[in-house]
C-alpha positions in Angstrom: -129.5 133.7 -195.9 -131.3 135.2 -192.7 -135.4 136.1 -192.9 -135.7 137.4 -189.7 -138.4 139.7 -189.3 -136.2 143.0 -189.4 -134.1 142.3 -192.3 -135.1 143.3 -195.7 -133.4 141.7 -198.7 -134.0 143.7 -201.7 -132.0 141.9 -203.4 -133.8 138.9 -204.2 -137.5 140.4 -204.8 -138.8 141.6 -207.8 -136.7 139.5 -210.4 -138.9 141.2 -213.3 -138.8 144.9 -212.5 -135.8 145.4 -214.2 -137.5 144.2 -217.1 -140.3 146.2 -216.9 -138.3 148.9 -216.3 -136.5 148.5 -219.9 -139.7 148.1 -221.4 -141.2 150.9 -220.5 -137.6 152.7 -222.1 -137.9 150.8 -225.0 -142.2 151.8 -225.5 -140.5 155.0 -225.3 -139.1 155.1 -228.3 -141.3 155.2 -231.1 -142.7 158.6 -230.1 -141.5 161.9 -230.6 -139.0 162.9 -228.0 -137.5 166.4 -228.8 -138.5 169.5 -230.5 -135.3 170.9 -232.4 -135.3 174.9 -233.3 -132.3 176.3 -235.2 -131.3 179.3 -233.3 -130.8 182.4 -235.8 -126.8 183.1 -236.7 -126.3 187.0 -235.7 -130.2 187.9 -234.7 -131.5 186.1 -237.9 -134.5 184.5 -238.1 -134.8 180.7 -236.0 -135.0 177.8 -238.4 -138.2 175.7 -238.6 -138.7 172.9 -235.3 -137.6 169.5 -235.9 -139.6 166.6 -234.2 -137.3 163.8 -233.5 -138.2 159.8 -231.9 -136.0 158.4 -228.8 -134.9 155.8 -232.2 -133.9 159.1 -234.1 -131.8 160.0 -231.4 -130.2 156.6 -230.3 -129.8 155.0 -234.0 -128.1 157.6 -236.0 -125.2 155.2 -236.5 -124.6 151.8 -236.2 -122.0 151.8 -233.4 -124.4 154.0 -231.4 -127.2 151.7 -231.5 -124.9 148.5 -230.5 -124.1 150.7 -227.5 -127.9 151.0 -226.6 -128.5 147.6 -227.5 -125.8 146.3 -225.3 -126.1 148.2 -222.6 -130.0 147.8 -222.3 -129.8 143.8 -222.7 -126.6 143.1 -220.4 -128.5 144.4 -216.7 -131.7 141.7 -218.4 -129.4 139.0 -219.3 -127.7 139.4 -216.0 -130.8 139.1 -213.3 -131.6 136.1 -214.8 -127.9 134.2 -215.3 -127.2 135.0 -211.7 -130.2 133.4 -209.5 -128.9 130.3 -208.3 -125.1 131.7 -207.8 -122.8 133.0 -204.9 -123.6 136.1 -203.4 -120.3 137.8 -204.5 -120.7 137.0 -208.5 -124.4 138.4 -207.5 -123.0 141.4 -206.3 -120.7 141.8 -209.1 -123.3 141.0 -212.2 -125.4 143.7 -209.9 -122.6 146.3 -210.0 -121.8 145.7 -213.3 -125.7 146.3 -214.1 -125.8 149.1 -212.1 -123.3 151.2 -214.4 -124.5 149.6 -217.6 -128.2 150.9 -216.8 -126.6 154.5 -215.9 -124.2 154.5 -219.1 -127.6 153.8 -220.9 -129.5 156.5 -219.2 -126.2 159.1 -219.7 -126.3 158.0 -223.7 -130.1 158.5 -223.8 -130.1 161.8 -221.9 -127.1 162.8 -223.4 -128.5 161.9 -227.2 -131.8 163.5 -226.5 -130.5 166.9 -224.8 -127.2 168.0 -226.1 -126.8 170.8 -229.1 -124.6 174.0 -229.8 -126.6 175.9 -231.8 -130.7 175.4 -231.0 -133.0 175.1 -228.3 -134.5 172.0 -227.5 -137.9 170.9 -226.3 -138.3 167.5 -224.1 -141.7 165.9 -225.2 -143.2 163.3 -221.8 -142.4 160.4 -223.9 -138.7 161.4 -223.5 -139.2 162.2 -219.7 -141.1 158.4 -219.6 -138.3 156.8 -221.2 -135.4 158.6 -219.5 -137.2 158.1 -216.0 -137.6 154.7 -216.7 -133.6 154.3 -217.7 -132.9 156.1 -214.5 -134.8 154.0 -212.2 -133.4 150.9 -213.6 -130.1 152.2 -212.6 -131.2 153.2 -209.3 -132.6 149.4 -209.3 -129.4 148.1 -210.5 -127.6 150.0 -207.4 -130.1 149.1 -204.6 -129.8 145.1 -205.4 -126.1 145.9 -205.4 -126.6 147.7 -201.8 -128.4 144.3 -201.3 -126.2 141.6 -202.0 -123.1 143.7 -200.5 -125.0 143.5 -196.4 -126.1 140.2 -197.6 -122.2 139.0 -198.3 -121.4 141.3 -195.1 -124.0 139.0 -192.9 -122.5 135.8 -194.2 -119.0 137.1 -193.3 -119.9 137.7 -190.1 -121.9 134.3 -189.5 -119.0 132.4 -190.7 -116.4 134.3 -188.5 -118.6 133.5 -185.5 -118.8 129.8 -186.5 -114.9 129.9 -186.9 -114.1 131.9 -183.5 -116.5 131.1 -180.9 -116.6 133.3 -178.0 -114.6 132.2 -175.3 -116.9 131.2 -172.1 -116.8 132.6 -168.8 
């Protein structure tokens, strides 16, 4: 691995972000995301607002909150398995990360925004926790970006110690 002065290397720095990151989702979810009002069938009157929690959203069934689970704990699990390993399983555990934070951010947005019939009202804890789902996945991606000119520079230094240039 090269450390010359021009080269940055995001892909080894800040091991614990990621975690931070899914924290800060995860502190999320306790408070009160949306604000759910019944719109009125053929001019009627609008229903009363319903106040609903990121866990209200994200638990309603058990198969839903395995999804979460999973794919909130698999970009974790996978900084940490991967330290000491070659640059392309890095790459891949990042890639793989990388969609696993954005399926988790496309559930959570998803859970939180979609309805047919009533108007819904994002609360900040909701724009916290989907922010912080998002940036984990833009996290995910960069150390992907990362590792990939990393495995390009050690492609390159090991065709150059293969096929020396000729001399003049």
């Amino acid at each position: 691995m090269s450390d010359e002065p021009g080269t940055v290397i995001w892909a080894r720095r800040a091991p614990g972000l990621r975690v931070v990151l899914f924290l800060i989702f995860a502190a999320s979810l306790p408070f009160t995301w949306t604000e759910e009002t019944e719109k009125g069938c053929s001019g009627g009157a609008a229903g009363a607002p319903v106040l609903r929690t990121g866990w209200e959203h994200l638990s309603h069934s058990f198969e839903a909150f395995a999804w979460v689970l999973l794919f909130a704990l698999s970009p974790i699990a996978l900084i940490f398995l991967i330290r000491q390993s070659r640059t392309w399983v890095r790459l891949l555990a990042h890639v793989i990360a990388a969609f696993s934070s954005a399926l988790l951010f496309g559930l959570a947005h998803f859970a939180a925004t979609f309805t047919l019939f009533s108007h819904i009202r994002l609360f900040p804890p909701a724009l916290i926790g989907l922010g912080a789902a998002a940036a984990a996945a833009l996290e995910a991606a960069a150390r992907a970006l990362g590792e990939l000119g990393q495995l390009i520079r050690e492609r390159r230094a090991r065709k150059a110690l293969e096929n020396p240039p000729a001399p003049e």
